[in-house]
Biopython code that builds the backbone (N, CA, C, O; Angstrom):
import numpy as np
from Bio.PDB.StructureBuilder import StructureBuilder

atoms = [
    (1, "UNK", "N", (3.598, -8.082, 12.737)),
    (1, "UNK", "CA", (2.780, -8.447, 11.591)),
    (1, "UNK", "C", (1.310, -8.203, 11.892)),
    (1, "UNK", "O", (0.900, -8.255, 13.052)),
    (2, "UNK", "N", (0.704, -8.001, 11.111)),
    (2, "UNK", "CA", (-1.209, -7.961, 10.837)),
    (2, "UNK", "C", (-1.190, -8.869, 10.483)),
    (2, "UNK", "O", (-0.287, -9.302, 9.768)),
    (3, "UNK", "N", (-2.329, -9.599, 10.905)),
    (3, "UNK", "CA", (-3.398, -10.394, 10.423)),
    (3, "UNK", "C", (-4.442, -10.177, 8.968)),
    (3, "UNK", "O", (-5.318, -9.324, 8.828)),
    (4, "UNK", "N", (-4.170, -10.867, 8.333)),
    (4, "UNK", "CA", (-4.851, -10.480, 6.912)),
    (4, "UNK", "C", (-5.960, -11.867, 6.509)),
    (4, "UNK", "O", (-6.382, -11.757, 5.358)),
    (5, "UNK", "N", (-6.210, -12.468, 6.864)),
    (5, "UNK", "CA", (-6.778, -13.344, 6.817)),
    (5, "UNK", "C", (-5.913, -14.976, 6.743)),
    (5, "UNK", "O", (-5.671, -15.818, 7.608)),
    (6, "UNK", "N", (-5.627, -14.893, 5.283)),
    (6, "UNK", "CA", (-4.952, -16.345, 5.173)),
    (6, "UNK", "C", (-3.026, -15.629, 5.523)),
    (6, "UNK", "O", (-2.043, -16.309, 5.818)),
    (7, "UNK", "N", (-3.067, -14.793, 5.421)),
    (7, "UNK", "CA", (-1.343, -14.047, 5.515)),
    (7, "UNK", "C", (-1.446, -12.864, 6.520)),
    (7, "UNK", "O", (-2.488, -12.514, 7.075)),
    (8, "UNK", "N", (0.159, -12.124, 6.724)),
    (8, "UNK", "CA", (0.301, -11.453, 7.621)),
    (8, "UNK", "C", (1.005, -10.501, 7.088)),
    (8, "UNK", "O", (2.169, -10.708, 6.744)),
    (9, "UNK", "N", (0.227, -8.949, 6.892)),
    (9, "UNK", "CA", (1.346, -7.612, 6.435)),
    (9, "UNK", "C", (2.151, -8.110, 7.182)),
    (9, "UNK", "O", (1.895, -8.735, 8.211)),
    (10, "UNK", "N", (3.735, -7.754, 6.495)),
    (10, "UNK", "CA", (4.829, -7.719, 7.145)),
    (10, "UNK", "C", (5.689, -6.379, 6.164)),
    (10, "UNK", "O", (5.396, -5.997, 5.030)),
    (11, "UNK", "N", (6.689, -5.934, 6.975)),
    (11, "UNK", "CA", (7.564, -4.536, 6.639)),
    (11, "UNK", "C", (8.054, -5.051, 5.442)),
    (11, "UNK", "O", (8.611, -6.148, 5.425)),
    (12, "UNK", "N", (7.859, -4.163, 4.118)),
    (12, "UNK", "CA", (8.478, -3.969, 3.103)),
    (12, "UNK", "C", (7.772, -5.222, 2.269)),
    (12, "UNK", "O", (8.362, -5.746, 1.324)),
    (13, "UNK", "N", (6.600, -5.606, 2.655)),
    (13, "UNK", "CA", (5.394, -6.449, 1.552)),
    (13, "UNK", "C", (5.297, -5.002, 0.531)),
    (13, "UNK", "O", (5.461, -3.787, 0.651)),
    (14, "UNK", "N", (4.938, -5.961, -0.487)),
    (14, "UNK", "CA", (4.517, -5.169, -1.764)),
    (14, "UNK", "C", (2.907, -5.098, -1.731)),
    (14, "UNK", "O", (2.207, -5.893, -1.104)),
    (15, "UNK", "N", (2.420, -4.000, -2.522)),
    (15, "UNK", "CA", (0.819, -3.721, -2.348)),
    (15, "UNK", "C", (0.596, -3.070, -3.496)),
    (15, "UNK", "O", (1.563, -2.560, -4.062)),
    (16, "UNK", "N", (-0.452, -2.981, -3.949)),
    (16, "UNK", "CA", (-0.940, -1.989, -4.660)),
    (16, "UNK", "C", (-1.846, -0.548, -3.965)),
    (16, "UNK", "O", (-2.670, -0.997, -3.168)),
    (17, "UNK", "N", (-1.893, 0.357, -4.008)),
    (17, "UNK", "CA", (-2.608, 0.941, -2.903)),
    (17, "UNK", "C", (-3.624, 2.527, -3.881)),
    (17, "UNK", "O", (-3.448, 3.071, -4.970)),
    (18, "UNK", "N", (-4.152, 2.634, -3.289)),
    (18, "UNK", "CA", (-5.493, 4.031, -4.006)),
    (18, "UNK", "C", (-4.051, 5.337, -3.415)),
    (18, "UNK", "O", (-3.559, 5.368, -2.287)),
    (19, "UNK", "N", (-3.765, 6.070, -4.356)),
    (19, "UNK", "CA", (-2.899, 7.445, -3.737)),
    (19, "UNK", "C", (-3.504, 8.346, -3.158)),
    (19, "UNK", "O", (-4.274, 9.052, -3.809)),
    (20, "UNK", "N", (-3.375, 8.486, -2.233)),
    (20, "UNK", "CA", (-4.316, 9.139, -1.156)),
    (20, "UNK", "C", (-4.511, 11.140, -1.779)),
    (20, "UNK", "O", (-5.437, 11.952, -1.787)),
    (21, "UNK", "N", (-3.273, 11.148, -2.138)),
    (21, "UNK", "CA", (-3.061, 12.718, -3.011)),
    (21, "UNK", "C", (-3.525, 12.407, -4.387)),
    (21, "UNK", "O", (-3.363, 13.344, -5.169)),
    (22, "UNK", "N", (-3.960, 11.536, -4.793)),
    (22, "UNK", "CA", (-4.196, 11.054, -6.176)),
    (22, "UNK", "C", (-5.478, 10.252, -6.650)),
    (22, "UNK", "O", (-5.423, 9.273, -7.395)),
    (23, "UNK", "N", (-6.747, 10.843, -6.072)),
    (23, "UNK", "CA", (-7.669, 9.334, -6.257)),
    (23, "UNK", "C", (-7.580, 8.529, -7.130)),
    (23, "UNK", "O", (-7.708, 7.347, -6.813)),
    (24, "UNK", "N", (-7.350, 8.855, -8.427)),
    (24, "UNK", "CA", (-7.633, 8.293, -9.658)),
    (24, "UNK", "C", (-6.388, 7.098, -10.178)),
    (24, "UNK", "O", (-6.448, 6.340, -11.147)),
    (25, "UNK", "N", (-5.351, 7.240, -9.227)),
    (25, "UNK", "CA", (-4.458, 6.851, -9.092)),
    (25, "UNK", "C", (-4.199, 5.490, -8.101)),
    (25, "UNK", "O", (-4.192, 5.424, -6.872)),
    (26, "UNK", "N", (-3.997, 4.479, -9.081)),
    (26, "UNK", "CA", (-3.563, 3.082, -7.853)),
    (26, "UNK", "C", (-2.189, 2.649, -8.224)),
    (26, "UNK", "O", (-2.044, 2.185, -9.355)),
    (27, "UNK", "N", (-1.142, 2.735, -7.421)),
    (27, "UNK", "CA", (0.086, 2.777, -7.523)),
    (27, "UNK", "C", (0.872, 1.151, -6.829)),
    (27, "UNK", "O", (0.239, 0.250, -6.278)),
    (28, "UNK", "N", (2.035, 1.176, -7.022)),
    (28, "UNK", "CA", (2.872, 0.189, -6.518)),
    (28, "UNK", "C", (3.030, 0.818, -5.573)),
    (28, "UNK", "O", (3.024, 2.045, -5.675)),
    (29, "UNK", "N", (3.229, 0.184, -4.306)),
    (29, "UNK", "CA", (3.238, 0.619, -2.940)),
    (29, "UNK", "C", (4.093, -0.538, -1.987)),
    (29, "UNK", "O", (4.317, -1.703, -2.313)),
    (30, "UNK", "N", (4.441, 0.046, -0.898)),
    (30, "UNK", "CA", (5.235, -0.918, -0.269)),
    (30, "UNK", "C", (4.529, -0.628, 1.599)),
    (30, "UNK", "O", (4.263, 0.452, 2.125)),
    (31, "UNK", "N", (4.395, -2.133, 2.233)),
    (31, "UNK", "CA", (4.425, -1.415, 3.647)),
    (31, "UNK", "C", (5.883, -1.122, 4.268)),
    (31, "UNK", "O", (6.947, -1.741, 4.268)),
    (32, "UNK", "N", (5.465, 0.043, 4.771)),
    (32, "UNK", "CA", (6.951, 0.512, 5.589)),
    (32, "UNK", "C", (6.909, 0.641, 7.277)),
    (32, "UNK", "O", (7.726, 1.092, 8.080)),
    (33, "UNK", "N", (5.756, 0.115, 7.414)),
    (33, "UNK", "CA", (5.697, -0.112, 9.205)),
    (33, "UNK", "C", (4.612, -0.864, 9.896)),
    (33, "UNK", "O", (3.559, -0.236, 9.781)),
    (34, "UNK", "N", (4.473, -1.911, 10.534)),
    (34, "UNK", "CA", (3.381, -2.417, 10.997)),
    (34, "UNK", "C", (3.160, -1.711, 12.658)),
    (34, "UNK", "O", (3.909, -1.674, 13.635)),
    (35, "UNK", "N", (1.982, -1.282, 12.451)),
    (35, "UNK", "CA", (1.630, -0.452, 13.541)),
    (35, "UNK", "C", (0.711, -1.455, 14.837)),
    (35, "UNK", "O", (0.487, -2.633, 14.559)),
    (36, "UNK", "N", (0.352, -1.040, 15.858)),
    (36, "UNK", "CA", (-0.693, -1.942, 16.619)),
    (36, "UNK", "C", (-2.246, -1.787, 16.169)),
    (36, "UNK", "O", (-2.633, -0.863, 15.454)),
    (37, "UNK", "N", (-2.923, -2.611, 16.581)),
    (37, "UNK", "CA", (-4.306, -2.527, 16.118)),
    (37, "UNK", "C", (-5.010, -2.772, 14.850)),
    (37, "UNK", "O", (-6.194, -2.489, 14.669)),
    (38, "UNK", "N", (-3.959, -3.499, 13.676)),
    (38, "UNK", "CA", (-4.524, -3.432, 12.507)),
    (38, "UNK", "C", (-4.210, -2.615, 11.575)),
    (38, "UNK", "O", (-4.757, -2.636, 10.473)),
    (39, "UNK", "N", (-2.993, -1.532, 12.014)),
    (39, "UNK", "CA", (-2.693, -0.500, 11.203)),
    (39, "UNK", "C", (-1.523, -0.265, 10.245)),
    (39, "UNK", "O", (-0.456, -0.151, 10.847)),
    (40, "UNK", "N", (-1.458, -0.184, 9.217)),
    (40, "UNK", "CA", (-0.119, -0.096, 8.403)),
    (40, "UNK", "C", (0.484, 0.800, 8.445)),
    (40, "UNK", "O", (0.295, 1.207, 9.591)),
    (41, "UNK", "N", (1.432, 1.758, 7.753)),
    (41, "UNK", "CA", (2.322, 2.547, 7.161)),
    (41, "UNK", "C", (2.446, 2.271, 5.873)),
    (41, "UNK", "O", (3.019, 1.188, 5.746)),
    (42, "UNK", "N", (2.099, 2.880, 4.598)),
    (42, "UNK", "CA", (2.726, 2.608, 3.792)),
    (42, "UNK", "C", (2.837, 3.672, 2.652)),
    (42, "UNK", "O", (1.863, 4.381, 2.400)),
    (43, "UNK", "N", (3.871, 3.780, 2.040)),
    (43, "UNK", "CA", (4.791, 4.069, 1.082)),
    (43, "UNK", "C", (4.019, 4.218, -0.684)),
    (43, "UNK", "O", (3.126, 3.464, -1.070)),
    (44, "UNK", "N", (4.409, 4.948, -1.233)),
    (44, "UNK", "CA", (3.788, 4.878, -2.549)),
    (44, "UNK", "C", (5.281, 4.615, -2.992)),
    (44, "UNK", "O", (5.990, 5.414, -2.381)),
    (45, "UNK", "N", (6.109, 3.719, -3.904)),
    (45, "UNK", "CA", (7.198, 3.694, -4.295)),
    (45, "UNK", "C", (7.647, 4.638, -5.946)),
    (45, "UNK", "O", (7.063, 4.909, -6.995)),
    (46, "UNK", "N", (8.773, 4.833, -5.451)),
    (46, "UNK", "CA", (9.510, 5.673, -6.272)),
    (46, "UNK", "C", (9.248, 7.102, -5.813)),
    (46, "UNK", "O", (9.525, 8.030, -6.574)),
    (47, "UNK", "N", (8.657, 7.357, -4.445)),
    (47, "UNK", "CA", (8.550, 8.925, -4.604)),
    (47, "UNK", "C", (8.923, 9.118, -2.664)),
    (47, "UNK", "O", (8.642, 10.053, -1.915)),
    (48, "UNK", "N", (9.534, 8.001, -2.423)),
    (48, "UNK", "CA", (10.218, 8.276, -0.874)),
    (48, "UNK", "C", (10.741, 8.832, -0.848)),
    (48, "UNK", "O", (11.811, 8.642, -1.427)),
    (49, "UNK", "N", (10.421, 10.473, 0.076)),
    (49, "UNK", "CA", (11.131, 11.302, 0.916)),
    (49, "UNK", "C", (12.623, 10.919, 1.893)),
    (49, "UNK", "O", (13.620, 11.637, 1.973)),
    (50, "UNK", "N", (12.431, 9.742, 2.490)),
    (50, "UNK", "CA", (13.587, 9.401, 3.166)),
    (50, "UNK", "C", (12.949, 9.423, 5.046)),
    (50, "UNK", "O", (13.426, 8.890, 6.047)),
    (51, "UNK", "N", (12.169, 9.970, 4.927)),
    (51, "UNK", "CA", (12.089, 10.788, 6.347)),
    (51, "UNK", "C", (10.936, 9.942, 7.617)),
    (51, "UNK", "O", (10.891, 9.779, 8.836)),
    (52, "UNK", "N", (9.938, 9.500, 6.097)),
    (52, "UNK", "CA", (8.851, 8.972, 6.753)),
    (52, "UNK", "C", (7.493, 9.623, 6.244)),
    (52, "UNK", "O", (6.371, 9.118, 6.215)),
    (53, "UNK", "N", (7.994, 11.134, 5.774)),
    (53, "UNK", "CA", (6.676, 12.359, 6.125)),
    (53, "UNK", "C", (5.995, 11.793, 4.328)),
    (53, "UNK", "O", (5.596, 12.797, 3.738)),
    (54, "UNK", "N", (5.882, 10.963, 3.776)),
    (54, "UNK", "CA", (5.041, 10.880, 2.528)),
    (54, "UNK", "C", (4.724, 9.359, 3.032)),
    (54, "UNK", "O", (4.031, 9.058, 2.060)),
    (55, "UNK", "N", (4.722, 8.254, 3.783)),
    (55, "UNK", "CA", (3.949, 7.423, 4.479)),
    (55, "UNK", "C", (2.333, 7.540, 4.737)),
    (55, "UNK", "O", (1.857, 8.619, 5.091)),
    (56, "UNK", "N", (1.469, 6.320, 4.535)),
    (56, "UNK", "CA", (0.318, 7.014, 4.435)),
    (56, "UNK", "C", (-0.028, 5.743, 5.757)),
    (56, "UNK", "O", (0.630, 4.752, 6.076)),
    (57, "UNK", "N", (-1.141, 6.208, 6.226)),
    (57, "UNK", "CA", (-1.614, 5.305, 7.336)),
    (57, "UNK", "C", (-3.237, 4.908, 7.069)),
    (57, "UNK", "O", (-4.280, 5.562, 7.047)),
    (58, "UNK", "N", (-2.758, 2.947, 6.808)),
    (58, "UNK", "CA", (-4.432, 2.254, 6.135)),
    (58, "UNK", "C", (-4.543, 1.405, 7.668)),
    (58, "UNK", "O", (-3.778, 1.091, 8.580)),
    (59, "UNK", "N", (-5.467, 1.309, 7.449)),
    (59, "UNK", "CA", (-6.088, 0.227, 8.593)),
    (59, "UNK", "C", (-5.957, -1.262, 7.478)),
    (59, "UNK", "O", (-5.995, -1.000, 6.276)),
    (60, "UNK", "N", (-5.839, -2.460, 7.800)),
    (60, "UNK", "CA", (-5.508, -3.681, 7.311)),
    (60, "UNK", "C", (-7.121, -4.091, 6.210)),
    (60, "UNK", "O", (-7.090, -4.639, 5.108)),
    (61, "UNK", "N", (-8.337, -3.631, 6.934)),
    (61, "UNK", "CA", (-9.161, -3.769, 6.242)),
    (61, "UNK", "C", (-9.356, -2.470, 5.022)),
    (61, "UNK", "O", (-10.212, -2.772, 4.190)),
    (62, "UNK", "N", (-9.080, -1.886, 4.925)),
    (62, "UNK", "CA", (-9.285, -0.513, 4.369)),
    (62, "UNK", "C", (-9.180, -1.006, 2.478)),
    (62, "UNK", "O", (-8.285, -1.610, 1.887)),
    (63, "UNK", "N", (-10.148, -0.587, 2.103)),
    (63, "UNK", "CA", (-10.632, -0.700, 0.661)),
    (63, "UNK", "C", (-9.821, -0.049, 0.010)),
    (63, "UNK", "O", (-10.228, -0.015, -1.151)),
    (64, "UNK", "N", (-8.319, 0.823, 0.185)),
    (64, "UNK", "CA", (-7.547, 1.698, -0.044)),
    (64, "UNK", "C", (-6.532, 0.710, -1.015)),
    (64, "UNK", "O", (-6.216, 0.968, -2.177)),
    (65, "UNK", "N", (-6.142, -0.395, -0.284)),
    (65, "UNK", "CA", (-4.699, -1.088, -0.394)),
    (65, "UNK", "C", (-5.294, -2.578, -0.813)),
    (65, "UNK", "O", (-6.132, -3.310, -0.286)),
    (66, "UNK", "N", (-4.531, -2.682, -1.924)),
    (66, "UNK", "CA", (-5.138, -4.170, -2.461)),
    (66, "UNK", "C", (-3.917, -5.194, -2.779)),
    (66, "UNK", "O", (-2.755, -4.880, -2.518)),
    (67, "UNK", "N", (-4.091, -5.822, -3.072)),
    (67, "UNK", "CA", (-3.505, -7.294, -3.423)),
    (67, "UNK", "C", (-2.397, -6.857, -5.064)),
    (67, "UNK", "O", (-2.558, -6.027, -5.959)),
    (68, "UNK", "N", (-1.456, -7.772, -4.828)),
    (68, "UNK", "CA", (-0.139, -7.249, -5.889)),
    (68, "UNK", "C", (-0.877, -8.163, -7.011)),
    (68, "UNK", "O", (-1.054, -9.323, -6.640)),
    (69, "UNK", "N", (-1.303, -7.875, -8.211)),
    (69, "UNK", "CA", (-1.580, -8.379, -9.456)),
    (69, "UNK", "C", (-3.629, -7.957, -9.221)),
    (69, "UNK", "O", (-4.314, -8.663, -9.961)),
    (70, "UNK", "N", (-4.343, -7.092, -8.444)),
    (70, "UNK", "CA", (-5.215, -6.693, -8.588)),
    (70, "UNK", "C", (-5.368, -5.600, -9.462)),
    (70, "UNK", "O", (-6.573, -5.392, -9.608)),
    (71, "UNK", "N", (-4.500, -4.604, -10.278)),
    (71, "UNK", "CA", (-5.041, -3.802, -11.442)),
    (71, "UNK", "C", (-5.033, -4.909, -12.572)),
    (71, "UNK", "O", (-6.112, -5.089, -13.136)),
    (72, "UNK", "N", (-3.717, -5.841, -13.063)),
    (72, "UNK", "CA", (-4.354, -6.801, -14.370)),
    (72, "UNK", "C", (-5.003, -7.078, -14.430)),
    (72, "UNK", "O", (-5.643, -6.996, -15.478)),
    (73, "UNK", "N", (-5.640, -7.929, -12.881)),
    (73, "UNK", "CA", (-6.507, -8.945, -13.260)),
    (73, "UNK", "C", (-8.100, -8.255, -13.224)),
    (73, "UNK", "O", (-9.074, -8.940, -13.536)),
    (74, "UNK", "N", (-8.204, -7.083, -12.881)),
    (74, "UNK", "CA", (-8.990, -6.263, -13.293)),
    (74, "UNK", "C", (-9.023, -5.361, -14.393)),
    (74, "UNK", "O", (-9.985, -4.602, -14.513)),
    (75, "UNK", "N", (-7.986, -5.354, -15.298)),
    (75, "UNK", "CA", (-7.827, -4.439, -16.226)),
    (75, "UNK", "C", (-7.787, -2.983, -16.024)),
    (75, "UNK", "O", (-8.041, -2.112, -16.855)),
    (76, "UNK", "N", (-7.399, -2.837, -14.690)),
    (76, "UNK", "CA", (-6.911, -1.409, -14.603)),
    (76, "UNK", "C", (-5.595, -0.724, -14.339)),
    (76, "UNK", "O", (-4.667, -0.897, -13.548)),
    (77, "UNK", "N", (-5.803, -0.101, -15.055)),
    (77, "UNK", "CA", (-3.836, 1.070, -15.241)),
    (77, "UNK", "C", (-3.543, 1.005, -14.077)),
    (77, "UNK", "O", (-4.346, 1.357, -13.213)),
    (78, "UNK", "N", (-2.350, 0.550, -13.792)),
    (78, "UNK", "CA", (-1.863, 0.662, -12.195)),
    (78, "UNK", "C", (-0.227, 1.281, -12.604)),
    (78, "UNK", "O", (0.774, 0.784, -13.120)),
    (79, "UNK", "N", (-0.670, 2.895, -11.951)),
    (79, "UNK", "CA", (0.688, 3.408, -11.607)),
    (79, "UNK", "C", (1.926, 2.878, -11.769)),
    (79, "UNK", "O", (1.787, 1.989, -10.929)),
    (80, "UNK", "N", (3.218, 2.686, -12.252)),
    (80, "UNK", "CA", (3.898, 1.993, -11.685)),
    (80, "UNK", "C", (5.390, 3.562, -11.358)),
    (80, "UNK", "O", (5.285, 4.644, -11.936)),
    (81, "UNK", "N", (6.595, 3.236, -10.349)),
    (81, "UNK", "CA", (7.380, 3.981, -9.874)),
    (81, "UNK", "C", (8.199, 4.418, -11.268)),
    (81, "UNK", "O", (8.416, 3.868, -12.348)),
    (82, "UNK", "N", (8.504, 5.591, -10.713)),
    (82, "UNK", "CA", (9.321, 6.245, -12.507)),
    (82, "UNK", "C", (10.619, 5.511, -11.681)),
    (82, "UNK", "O", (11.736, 5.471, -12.198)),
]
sb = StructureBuilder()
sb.init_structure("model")
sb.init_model(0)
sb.init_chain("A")
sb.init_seg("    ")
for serial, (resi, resn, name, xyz) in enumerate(atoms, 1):
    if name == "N":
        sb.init_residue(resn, " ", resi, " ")
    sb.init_atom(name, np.array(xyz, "f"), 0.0, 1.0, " ", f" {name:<3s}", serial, name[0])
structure = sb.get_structure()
């Protein structure tokens, strides 16, 4: 697990995350690996390869990956998986 302040990423937490192939794009996302040092793995959902190779790698602080109910409560379109 990471350290997140009051909680701890753990494998297969839900996220919202920035699509790294997609700026404009903030999607439902999942972590799919807790790494050492603060580092995630994670997943944009509905578009897993199987393999690993579409996994994106955030650091725990990273302005990339946000909190599950941060597009409503901001009023922004958030991706969701076809």
């Amino acid at each position: 697990t990471v350290y997140m302040g009051d909680k701890f990423f753990e494998e297969g937490m839900k996220l919202e995350a920035i699509d790294p192939l997609n700026l404009g794009n903030i999607c439902v996302a999942s972590v799919r690996k807790v790494l050492l040092d603060g580092y995630i793995m994670v997943g944009i959902d509905g578009v897993e390869i199987g393999d690993g190779s579409d996994w994106f790698c955030y650091h725990a602080s990273s302005h990339a990956i946000l909190p599950v109910g941060y597009c409503e409560n901001n009023d922004i379109p958030l991706t969701l998986p076809p």
